[in-house]
N, C-alpha and C positions, 0 to 999 in steps of 0.2 A: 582509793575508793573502789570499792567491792561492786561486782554488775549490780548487785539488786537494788544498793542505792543509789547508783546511774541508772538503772530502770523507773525508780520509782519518782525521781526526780523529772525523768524525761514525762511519766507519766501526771505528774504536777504542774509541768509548763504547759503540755496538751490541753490539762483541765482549764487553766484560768486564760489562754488562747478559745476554746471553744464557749468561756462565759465571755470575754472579749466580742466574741464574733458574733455570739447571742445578741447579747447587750445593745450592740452597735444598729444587728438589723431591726431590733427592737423599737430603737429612737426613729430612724428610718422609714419605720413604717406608720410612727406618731406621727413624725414629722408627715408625712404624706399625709397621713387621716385625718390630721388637722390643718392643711392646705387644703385636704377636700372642702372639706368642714367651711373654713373661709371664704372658699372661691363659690360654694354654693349660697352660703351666706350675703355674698356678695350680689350674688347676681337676683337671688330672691329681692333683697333692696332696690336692686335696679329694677327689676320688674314689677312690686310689688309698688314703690312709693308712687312709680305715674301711673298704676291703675288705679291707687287711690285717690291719687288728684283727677284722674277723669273720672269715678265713680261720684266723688265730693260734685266735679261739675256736671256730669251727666243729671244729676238727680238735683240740680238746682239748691243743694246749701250752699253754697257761696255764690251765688248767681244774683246778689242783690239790683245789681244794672241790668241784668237781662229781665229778671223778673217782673222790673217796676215798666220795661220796654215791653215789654209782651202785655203787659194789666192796660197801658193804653190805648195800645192796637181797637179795642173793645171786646176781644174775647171776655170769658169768663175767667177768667186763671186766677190762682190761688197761690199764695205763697205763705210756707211753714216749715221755718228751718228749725231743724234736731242740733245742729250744732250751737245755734245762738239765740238766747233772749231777749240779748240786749238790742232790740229794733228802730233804737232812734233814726240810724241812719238811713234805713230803710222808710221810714212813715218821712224825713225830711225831701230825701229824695223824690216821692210819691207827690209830696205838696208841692213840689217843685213841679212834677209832671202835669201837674190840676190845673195849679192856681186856679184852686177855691174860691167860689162866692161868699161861700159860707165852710168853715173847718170846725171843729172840735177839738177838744183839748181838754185833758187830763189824765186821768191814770188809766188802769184795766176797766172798771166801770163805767167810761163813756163806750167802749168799743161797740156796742151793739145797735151804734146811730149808723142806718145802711142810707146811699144815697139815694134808692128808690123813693125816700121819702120827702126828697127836696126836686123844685123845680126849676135850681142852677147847680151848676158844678159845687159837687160837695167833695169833704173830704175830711176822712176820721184820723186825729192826730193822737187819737187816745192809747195810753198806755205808756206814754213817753215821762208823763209825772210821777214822782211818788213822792211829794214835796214841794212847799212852795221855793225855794231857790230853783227849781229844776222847772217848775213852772213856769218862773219868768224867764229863763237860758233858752227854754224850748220855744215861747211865745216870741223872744227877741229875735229867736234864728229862723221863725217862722219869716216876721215882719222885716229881716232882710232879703229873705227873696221873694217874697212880694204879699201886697195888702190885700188881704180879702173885705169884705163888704160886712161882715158879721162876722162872729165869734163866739162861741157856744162853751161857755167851762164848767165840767161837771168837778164838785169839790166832794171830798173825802173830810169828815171830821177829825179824824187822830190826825191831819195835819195841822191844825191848831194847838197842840198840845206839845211844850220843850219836850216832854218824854221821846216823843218820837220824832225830833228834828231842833235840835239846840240853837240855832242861828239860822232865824229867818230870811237875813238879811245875805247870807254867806253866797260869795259866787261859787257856782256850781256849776259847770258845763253838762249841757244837754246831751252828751256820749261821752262815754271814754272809748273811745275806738272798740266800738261792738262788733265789728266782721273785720278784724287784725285777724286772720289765720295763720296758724306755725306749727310747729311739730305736733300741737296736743289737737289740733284739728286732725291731719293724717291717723290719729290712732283712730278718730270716731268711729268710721265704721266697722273697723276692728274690733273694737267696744263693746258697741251693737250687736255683734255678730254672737259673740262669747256669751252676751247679756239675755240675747234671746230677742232682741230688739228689733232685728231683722232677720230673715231669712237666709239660709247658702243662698238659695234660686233669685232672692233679691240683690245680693249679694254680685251674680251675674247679673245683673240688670243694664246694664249697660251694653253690654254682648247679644241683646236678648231684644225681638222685635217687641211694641209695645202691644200688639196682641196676644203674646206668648208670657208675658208678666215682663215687659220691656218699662222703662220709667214713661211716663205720660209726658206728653211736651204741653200741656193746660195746666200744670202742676209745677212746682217748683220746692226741694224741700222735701225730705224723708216722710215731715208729717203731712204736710199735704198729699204727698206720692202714698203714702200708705191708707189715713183715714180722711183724706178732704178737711182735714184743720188746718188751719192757716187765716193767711189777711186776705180777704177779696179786693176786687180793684179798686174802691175806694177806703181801704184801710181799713174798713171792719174786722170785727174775727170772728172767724166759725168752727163754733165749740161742738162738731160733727161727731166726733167718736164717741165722745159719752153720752151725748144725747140720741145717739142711735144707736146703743147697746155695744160698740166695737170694745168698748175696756170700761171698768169700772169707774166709777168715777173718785178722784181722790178725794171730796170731800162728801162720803155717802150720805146722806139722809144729814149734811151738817152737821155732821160729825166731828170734823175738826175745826171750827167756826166756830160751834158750842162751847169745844174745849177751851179755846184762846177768851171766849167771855167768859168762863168759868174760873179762869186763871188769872184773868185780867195781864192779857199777855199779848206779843205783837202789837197788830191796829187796836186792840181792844183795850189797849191801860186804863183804869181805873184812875181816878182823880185820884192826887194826893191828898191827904187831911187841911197840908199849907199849902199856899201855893201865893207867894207874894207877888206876882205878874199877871192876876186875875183878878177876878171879883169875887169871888165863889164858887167860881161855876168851870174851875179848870181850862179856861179860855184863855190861852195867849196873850194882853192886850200887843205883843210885839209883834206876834204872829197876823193878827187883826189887819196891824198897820198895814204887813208886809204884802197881803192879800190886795188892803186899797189900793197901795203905790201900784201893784200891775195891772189893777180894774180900772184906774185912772191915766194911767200910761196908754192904755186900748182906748179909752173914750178921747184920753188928749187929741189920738189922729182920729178922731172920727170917724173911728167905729164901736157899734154899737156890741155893747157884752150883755148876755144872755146867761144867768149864772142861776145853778139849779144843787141841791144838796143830793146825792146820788142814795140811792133806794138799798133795803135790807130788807131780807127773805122776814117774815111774819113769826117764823119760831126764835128765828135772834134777836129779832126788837124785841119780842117777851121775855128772853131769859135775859138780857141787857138792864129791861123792868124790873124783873124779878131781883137784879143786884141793891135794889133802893136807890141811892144817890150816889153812885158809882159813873154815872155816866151825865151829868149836866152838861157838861161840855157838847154834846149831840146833841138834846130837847133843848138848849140854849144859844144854838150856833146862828139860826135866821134871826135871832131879835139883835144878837152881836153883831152881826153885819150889818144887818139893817140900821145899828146906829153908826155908821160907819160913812151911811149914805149911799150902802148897796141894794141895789134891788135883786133879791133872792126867794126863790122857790122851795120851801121842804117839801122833798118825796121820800124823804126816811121812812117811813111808815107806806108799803105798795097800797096799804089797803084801802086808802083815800085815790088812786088811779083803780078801784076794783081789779086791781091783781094780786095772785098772790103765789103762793112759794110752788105751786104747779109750774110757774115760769120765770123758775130761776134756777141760772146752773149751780151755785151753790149758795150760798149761807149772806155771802153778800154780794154778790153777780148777777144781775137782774137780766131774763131775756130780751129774747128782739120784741118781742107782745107787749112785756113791761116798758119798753123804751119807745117803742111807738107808742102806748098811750102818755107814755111823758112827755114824749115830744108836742103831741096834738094841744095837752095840757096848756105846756108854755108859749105854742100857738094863740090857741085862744086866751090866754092871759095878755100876750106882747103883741101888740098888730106889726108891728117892725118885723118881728121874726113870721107870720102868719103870713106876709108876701111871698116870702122865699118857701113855704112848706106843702108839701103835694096833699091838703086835705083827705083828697077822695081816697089815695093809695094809703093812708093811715088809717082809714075809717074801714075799708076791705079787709087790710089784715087785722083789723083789731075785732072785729065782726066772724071773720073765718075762722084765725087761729087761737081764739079766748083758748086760755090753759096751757098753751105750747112755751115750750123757750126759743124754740129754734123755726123758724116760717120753712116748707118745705120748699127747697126750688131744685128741680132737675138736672139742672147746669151744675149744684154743686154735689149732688148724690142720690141716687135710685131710693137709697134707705129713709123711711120715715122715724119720726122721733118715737120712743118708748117710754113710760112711765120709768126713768132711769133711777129716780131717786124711790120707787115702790114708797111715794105717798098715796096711793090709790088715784092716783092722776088718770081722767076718763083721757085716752087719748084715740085716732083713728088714724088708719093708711088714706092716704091724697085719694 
């Protein structure tokens, strides 16, 4: 072998030694940049997951036992959780804190019965139904922890209708575990953040005095810590933001309200042509039953029920009209009960309580105006319920607030209500 191809060989072992060496510090320095990587990753989790559980509790969404402890004390406090809807356990708990003379019960449209208008311990179980199975679960788990004196149930008509509830009869429990938190909780506020939902500086809120935009300790709950929405201490709900201009409202000028009866879609189905478990008139006869068996389960213990058909804004009863014979099952529902042996109240139509869609948050969610005059209504209809009901404090705000949805109180926000839905609604500052 001649030097130049021992050179040039030596010069060939050098070369794949120094991609060797390359190579090697190459992986080395992956390897490191992805241990960084890891170990910062790591400690971010470690730091990040318990600011979010103390974030989650500092601001009261998962604070359902403290918040329902704090609403007794007699503050003012508000509870409106961003994480969960589902608030049976919450209103269960509340009646538990009460025990109610007198409670309410049914879907979102009883919420706007405040205790100021009674003159024993009240309590709004509204929003926990959206169905008669869940009706009787809720009412049964009521009257396990204890019997109130009265009982007040506002009904929805598309629950009479198999379209929107197949088995009247069906057990249904009153929660599925509505504040079970787990990993999809921890992202919330992270969510939020990205979503524009909350602020960085909210974000710190925790860290932060509640002078300097710290969480409020009379607040409980993103939504209440942000715009005073939420449940007040006796279970109501105050529909604050949109009625005081803070965000638009989702159902503008019943806008999507209109839609669902234009569609015959959601609550709003439209009778079918057959319907062999009616009369004509799209009415249940099984759903009927199902109503009695709980209206007579409340009267068996001797107490007395108070049952009233819940109200609709003045432009959706008309275009519901305007469908012809589309909707019998609603203009049909008090003569249906009534042969049943119930005694029922239609306020479908506000217009017969002279209110009207000035005082309503949307298309079928009647204000506090509209539910104080209903309440006084079935006052003066029922002497049984006119014991328990504070006249004078009905007859004030119904006199003051004519046109409002929402009664102004200082306790729950500085801001007065706005013409939010721009019907030309005269409204004034307190």
């Amino acid at each position: 072998m001649n030097s130049d191809s021992m050179e040039s060989k030596a010069r060939g072992g050098s070369s794949e030694s120094m991609a060797y060496e390359e190579s090697r510090a190459c992986g080395q320095y992956l390897k490191r940049y992805f241990s960084v990587l890891a170990g910062l990753a790591l400690l971010t989790c470690l730091l990040v997951a318990p600011y979010t559980l103390w974030w989650l509790y500092s601001s009261g969404d998962v604070a359902v036992e403290r918040a329902v402890a704090a609403q007794r004390q007699g503050g003012f406090v508000v509870f409106g959780s961003g994480v969960s809807q589902d608030f049976v356990d919450y209103k269960l708990q509340l009646y538990a804190a009460i025990k109610p003379t007198v409670a309410v019960v049914g879907s979102s449209r009883v919420m706007q019965f405040r205790s100021r208008y009674f003159r024993v311990p009240f309590c709004n179980v509204g929003g926990t139904a959206g169905n008669l199975p869940v009706l009787r679960s809720t009412i049964d788990a009521m009257l396990r922890i204890h019997r109130p004196q009265a009982v007040i149930i506002g009904l929805d008509f598309w629950w009479f209708m198999p379209t929107w509830n197949a088995d009247p009869f069906a057990e249904e429990p009153p929660t599925s575990g509505s504040y079970v938190y787990g990993l999809e909780t921890l992202k919330k506020p992270w969510i939020w953040l990205l979503e524009g939902k909350i602020s960085p500086k909210e974000l710190l809120a925790p860290i932060l005095p509640e002078s300097l935009g710290g969480f409020r300790t009379d607040r409980y709950g993103i939504m209440a810590q942000q715009t005073n929405d939420g449940f007040g201490p006796d279970g109501s709900w105050y529909y604050t933001a949109e009625s005081t201009g803070q965000k638009r409202p989702f159902d503008y000028q019943f806008a999507d309200t209109l839609k669902q009866v234009a569609y015959g879609i959601k609550a709003f189905y439209r009778v079918p042509q057959r319907d062999d478990d009616s009369n004509g008139d799209g009415i249940s006869q099984a759903h009927l039953d199902a109503f009695a068996e709980i209206y007579c389960r409340l009267k068996a213990r001797n107490i007395p029920v108070f049952v009233f058909i819940a109200p609709l804004s003045s432009r959706v009863l008309e275009a519901m009209r305007a469908q012809g014979q589309g909707y019998p099952h609603l203009f049909r529902l008090r003569e249906a009960l009534q042969s049943r042996g119930i005694d029922v109240v239609d306020f479908t139509d506000p217009r017969t309580l002279a209110s009207n869609d000035c005082e309503f948050f949307d298309g079928f969610h009647g204000g506090e105006v509209t539910y104080a005059r209903l309440l006084r209504r079935m006052a003066d209809r029922w002497p049984g319920l006119k014991t328990y009901v504070a006249m004078e404090a009905l007859n004030e705000v119904i006199h003051t607030w004519k046109g409002y949805a929402l009664v102004f109180d200082e306790r729950l926000s500085t801001r007065s209500e706005i013409d939010f839905m721009h019907f030309g609604c005269p409204k004034r500052k307190p």
